[in-house]
mmCIF file of the C-alpha atoms, coordinates in Angstrom:
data_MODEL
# 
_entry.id   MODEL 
# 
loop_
_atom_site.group_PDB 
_atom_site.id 
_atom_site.type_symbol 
_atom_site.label_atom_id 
_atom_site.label_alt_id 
_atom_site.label_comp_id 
_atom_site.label_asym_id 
_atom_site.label_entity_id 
_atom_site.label_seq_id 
_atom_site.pdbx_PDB_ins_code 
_atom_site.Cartn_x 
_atom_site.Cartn_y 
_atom_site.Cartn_z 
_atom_site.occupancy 
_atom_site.B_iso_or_equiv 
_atom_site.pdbx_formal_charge 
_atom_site.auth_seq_id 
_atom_site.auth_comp_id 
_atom_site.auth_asym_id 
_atom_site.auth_atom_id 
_atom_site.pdbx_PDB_model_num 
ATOM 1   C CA . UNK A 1 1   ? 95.401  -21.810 48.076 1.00 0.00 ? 1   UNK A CA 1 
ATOM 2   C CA . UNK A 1 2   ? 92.091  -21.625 49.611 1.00 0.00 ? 2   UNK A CA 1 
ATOM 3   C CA . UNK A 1 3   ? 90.246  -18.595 50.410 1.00 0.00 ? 3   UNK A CA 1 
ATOM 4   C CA . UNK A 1 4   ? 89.787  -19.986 54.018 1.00 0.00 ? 4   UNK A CA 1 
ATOM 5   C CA . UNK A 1 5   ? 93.470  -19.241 54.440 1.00 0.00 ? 5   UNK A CA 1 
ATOM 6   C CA . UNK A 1 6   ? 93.639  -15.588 53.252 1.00 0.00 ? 6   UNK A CA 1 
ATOM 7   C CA . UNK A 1 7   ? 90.543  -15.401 55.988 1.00 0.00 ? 7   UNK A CA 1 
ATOM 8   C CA . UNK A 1 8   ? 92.514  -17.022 58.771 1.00 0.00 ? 8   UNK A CA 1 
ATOM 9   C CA . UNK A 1 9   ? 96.023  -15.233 58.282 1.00 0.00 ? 9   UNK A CA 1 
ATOM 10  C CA . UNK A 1 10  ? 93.598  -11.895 58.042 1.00 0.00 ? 10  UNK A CA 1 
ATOM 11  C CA . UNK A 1 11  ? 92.231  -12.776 61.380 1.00 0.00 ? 11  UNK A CA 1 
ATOM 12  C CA . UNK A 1 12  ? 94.959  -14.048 63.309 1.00 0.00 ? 12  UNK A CA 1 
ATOM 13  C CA . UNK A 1 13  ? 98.216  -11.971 61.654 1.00 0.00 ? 13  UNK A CA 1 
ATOM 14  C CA . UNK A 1 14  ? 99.762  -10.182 64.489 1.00 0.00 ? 14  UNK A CA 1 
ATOM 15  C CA . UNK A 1 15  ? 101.730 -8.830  62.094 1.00 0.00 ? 15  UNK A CA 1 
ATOM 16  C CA . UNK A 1 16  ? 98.951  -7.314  60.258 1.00 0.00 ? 16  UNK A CA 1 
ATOM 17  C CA . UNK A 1 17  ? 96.644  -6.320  63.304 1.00 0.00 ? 17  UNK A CA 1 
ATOM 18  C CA . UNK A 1 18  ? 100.381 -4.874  65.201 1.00 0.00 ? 18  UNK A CA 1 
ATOM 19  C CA . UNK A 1 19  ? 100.484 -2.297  61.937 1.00 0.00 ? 19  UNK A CA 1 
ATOM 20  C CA . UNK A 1 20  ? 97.570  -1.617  61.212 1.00 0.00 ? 20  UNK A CA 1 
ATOM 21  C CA . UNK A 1 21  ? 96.715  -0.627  64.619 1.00 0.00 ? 21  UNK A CA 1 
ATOM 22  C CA . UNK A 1 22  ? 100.100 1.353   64.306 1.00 0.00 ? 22  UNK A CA 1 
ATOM 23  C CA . UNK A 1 23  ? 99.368  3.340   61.073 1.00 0.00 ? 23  UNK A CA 1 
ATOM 24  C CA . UNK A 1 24  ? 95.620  4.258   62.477 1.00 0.00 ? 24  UNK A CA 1 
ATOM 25  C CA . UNK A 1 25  ? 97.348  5.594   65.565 1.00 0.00 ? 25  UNK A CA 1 
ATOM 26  C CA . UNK A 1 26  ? 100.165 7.300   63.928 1.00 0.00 ? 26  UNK A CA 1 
ATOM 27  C CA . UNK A 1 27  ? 97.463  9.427   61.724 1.00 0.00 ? 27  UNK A CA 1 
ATOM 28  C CA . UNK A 1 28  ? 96.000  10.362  65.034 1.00 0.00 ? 28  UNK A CA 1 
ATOM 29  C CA . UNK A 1 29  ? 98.916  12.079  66.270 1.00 0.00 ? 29  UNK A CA 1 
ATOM 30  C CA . UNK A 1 30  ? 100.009 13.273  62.719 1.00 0.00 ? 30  UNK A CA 1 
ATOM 31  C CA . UNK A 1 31  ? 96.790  15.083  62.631 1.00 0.00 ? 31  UNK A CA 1 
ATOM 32  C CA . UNK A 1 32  ? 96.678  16.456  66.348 1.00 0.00 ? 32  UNK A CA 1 
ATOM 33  C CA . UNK A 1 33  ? 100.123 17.805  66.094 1.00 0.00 ? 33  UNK A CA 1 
ATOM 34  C CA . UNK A 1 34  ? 99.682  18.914  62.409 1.00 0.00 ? 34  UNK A CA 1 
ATOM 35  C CA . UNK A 1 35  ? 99.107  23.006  63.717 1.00 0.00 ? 35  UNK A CA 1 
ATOM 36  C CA . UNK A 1 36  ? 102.520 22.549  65.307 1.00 0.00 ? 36  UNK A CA 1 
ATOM 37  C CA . UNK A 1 37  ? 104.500 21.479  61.684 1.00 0.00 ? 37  UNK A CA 1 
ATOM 38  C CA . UNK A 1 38  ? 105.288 18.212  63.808 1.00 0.00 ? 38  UNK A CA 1 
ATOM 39  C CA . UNK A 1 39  ? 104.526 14.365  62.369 1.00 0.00 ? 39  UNK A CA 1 
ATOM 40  C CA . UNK A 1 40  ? 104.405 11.604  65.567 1.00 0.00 ? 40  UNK A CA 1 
ATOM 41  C CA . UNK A 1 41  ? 107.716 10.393  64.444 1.00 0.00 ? 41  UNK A CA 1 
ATOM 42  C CA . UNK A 1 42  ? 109.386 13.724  64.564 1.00 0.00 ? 42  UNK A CA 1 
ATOM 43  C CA . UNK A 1 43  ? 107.308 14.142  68.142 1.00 0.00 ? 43  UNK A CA 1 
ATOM 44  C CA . UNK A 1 44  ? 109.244 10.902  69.328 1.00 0.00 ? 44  UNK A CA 1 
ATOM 45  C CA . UNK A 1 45  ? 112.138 11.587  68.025 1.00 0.00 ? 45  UNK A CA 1 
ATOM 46  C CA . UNK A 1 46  ? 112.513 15.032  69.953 1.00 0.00 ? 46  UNK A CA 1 
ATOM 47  C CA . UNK A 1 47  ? 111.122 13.751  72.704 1.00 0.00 ? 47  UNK A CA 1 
ATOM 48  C CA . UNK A 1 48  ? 113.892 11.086  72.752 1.00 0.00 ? 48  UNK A CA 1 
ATOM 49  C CA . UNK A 1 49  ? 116.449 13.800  73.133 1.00 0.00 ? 49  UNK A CA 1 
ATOM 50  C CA . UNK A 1 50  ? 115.009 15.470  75.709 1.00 0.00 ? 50  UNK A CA 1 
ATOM 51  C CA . UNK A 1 51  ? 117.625 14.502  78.449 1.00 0.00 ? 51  UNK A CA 1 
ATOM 52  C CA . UNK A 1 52  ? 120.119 16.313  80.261 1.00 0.00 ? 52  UNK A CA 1 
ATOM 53  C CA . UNK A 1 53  ? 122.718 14.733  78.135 1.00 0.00 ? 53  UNK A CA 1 
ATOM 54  C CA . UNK A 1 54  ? 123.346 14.879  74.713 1.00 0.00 ? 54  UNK A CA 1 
ATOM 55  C CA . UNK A 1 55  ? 122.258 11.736  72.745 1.00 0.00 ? 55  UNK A CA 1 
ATOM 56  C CA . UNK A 1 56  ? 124.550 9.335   71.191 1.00 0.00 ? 56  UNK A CA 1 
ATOM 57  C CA . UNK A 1 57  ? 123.066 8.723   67.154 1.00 0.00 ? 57  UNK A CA 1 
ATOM 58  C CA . UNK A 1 58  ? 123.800 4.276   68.002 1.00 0.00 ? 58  UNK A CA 1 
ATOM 59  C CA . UNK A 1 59  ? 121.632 3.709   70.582 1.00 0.00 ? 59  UNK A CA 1 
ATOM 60  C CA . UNK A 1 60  ? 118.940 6.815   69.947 1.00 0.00 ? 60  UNK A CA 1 
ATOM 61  C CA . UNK A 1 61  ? 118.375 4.781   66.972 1.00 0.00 ? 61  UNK A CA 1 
ATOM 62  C CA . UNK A 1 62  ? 118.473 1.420   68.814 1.00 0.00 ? 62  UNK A CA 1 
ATOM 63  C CA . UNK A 1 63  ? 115.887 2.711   70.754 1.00 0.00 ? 63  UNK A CA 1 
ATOM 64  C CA . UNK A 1 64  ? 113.632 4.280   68.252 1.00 0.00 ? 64  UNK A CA 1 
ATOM 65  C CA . UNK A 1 65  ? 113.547 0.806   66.234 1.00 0.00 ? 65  UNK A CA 1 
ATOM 66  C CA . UNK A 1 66  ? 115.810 3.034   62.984 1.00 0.00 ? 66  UNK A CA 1 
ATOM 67  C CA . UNK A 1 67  ? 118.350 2.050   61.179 1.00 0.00 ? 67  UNK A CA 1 
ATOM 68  C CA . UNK A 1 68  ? 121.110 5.141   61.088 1.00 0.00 ? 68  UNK A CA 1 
ATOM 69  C CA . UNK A 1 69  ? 120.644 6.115   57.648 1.00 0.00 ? 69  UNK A CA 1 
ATOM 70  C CA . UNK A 1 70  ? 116.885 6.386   58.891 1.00 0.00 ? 70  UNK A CA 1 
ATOM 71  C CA . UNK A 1 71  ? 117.234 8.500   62.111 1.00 0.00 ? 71  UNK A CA 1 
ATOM 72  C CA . UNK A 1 72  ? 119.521 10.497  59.802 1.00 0.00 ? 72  UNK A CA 1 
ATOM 73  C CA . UNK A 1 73  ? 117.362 11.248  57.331 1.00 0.00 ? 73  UNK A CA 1 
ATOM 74  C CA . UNK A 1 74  ? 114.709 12.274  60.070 1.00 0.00 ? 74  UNK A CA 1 
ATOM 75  C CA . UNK A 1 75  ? 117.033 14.240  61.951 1.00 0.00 ? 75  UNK A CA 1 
ATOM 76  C CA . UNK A 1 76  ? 117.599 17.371  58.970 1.00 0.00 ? 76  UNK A CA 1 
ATOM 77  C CA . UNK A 1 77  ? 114.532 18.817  58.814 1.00 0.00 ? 77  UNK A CA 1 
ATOM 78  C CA . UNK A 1 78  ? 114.324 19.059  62.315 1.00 0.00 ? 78  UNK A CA 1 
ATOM 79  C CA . UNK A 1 79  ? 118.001 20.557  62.760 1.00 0.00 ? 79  UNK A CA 1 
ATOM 80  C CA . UNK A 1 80  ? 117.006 22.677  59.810 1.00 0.00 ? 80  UNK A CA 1 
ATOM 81  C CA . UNK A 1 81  ? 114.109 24.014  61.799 1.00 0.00 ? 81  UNK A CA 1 
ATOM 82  C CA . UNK A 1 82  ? 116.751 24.912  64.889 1.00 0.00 ? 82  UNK A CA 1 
ATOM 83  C CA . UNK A 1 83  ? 114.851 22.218  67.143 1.00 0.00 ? 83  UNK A CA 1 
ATOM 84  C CA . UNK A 1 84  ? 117.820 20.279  67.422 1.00 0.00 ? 84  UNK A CA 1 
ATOM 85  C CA . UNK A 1 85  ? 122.113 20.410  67.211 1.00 0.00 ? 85  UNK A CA 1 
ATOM 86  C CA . UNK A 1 86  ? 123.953 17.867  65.742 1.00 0.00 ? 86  UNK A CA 1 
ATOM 87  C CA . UNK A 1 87  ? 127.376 18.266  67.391 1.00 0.00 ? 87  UNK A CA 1 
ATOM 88  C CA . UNK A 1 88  ? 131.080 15.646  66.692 1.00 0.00 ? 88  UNK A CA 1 
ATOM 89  C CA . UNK A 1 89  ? 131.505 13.845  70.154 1.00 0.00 ? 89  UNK A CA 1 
ATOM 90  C CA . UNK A 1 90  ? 134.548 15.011  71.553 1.00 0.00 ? 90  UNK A CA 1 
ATOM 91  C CA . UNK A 1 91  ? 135.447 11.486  72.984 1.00 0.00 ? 91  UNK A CA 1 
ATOM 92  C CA . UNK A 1 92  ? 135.284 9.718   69.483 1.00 0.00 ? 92  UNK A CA 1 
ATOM 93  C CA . UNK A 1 93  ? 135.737 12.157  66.353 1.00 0.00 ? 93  UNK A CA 1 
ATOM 94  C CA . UNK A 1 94  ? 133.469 9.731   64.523 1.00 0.00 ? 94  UNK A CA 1 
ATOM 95  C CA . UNK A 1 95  ? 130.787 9.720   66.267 1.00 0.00 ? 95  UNK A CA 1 
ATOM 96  C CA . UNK A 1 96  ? 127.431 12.345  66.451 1.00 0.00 ? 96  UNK A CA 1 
ATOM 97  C CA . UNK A 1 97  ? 126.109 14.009  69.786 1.00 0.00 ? 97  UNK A CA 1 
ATOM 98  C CA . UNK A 1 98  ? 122.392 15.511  69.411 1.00 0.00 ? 98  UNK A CA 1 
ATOM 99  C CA . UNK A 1 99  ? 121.247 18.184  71.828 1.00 0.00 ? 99  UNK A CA 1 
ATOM 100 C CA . UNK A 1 100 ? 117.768 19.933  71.852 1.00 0.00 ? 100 UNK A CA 1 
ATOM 101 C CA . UNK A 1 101 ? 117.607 23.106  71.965 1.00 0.00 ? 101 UNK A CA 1 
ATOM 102 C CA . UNK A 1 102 ? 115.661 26.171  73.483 1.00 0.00 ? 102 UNK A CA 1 
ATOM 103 C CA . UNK A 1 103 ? 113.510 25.675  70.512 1.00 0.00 ? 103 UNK A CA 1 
ATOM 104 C CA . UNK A 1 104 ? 112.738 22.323  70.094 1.00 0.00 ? 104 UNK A CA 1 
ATOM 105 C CA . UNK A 1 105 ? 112.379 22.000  74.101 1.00 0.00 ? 105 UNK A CA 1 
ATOM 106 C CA . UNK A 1 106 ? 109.460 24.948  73.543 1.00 0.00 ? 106 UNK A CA 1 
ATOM 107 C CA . UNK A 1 107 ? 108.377 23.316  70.908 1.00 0.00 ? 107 UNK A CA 1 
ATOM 108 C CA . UNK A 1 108 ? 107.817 20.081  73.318 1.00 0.00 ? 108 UNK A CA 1 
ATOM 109 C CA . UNK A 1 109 ? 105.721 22.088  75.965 1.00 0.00 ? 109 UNK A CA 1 
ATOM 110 C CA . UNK A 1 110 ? 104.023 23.099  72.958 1.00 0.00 ? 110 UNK A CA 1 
ATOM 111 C CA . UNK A 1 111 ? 103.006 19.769  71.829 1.00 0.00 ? 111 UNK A CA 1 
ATOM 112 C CA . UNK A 1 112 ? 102.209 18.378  75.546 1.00 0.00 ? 112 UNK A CA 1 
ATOM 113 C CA . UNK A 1 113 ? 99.006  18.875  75.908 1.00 0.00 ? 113 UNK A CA 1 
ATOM 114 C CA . UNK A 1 114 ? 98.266  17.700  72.841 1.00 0.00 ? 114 UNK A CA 1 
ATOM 115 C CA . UNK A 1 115 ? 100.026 14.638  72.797 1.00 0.00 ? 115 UNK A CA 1 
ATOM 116 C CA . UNK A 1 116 ? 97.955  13.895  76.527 1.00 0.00 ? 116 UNK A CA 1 
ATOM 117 C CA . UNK A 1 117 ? 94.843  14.649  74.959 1.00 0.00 ? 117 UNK A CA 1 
ATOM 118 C CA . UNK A 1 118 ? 95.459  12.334  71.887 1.00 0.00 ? 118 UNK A CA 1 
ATOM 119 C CA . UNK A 1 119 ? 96.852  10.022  74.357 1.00 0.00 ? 119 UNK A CA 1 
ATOM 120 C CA . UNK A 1 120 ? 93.536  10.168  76.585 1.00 0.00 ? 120 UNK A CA 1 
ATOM 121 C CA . UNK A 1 121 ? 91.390  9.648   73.513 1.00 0.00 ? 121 UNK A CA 1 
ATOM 122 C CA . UNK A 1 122 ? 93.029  6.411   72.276 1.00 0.00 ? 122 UNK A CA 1 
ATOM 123 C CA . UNK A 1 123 ? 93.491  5.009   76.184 1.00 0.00 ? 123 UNK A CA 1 
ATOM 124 C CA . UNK A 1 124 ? 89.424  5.540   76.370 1.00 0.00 ? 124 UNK A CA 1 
ATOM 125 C CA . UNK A 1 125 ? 89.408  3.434   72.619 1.00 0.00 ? 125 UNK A CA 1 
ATOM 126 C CA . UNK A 1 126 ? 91.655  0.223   73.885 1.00 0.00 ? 126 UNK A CA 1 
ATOM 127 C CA . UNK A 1 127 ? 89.294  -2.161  75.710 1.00 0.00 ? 127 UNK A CA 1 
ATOM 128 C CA . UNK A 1 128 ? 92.093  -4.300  76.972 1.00 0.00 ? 128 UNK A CA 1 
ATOM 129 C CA . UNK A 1 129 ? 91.699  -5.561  80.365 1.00 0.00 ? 129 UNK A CA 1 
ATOM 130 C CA . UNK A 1 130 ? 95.457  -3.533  81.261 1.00 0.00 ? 130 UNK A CA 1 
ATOM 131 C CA . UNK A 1 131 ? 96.249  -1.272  79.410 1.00 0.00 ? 131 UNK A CA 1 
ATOM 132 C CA . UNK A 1 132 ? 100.121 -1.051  81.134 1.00 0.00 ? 132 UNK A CA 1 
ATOM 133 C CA . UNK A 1 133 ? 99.693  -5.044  80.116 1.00 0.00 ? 133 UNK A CA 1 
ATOM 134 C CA . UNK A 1 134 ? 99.202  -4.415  76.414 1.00 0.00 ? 134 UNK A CA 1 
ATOM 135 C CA . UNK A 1 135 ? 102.002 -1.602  76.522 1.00 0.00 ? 135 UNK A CA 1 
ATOM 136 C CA . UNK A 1 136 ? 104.725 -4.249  78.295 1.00 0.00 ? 136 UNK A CA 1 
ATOM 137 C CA . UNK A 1 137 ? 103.419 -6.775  75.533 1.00 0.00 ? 137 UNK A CA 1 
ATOM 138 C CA . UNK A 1 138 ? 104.367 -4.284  72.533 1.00 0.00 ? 138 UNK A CA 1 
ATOM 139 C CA . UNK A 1 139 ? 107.716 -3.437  74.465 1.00 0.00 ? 139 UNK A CA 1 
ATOM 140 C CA . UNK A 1 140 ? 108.184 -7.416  74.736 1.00 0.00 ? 140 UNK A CA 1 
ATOM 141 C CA . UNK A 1 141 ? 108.111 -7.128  70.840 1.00 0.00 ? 141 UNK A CA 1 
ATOM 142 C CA . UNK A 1 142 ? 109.884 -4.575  69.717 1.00 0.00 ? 142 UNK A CA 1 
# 
């Protein structure tokens, strides 16, 4: 295969640009929210629960792009720390509720102004014409 190619997949890959843009942001927000024990995912994830209802484990992980085993996984150390409650769903015996609690919601406030700081940074770094454009065009793939 012809160099030319490795050249043109480097430059055109969304694939490629989509995580690499992803794991350069995600160190960001690892280290900004490193003085708070919290990773970006773990950020997300709590953030995700942070409804008046508790969270059903199918579509939280639906909607954080995990598999189950995944969210899981991601879910004891933060129910180890007391930021979350992993409770049976009395409707279906089966199935997992997850609640914040007083903690983890603290914890959130805590990590606010962090996160909008961060957040301001990396808006002031994307030179896209629309920025709510480029954020509807990651949506449309995920």
């Amino acid at each position: 295969m012809p160099y030319e190619v490795t050249h043109y997949v480097r430059d055109t890959c969304l694939c490629l640009h989509v995580q690499r843009a992803a794991r350069a942001v995600a160190r960001r927000f690892d280290d900004a929210l490193r003085p708070l024990d919290l990773t970006n995912g773990q950020f997300s994830l709590l953030m995700a629960l942070n409804r008046s209802e508790p969270a059903a484990m199918a579509p939280l992980a639906t909607f954080l792009a995990m598999d189950r085993t995944t969210l899981t996984a991601n879910l004891k150390p933060l129910e180890r720390r007391g930021l979350l409650e992993v409770a049976v769903d009395p409707r279906d015996r089966r199935s997992r509720r997850l609640t914040l609690t007083a903690v983890g919601r603290t914890l959130l406030v805590e990590a606010m102004p962090i996160w909008r700081r961060t957040h301001k940074t990396l808006d002031r770094m994307v030179r896209s014409n629309s920025l709510d454009d480029l954020r509807s065009d990651l949506r449309a793939l995920s």
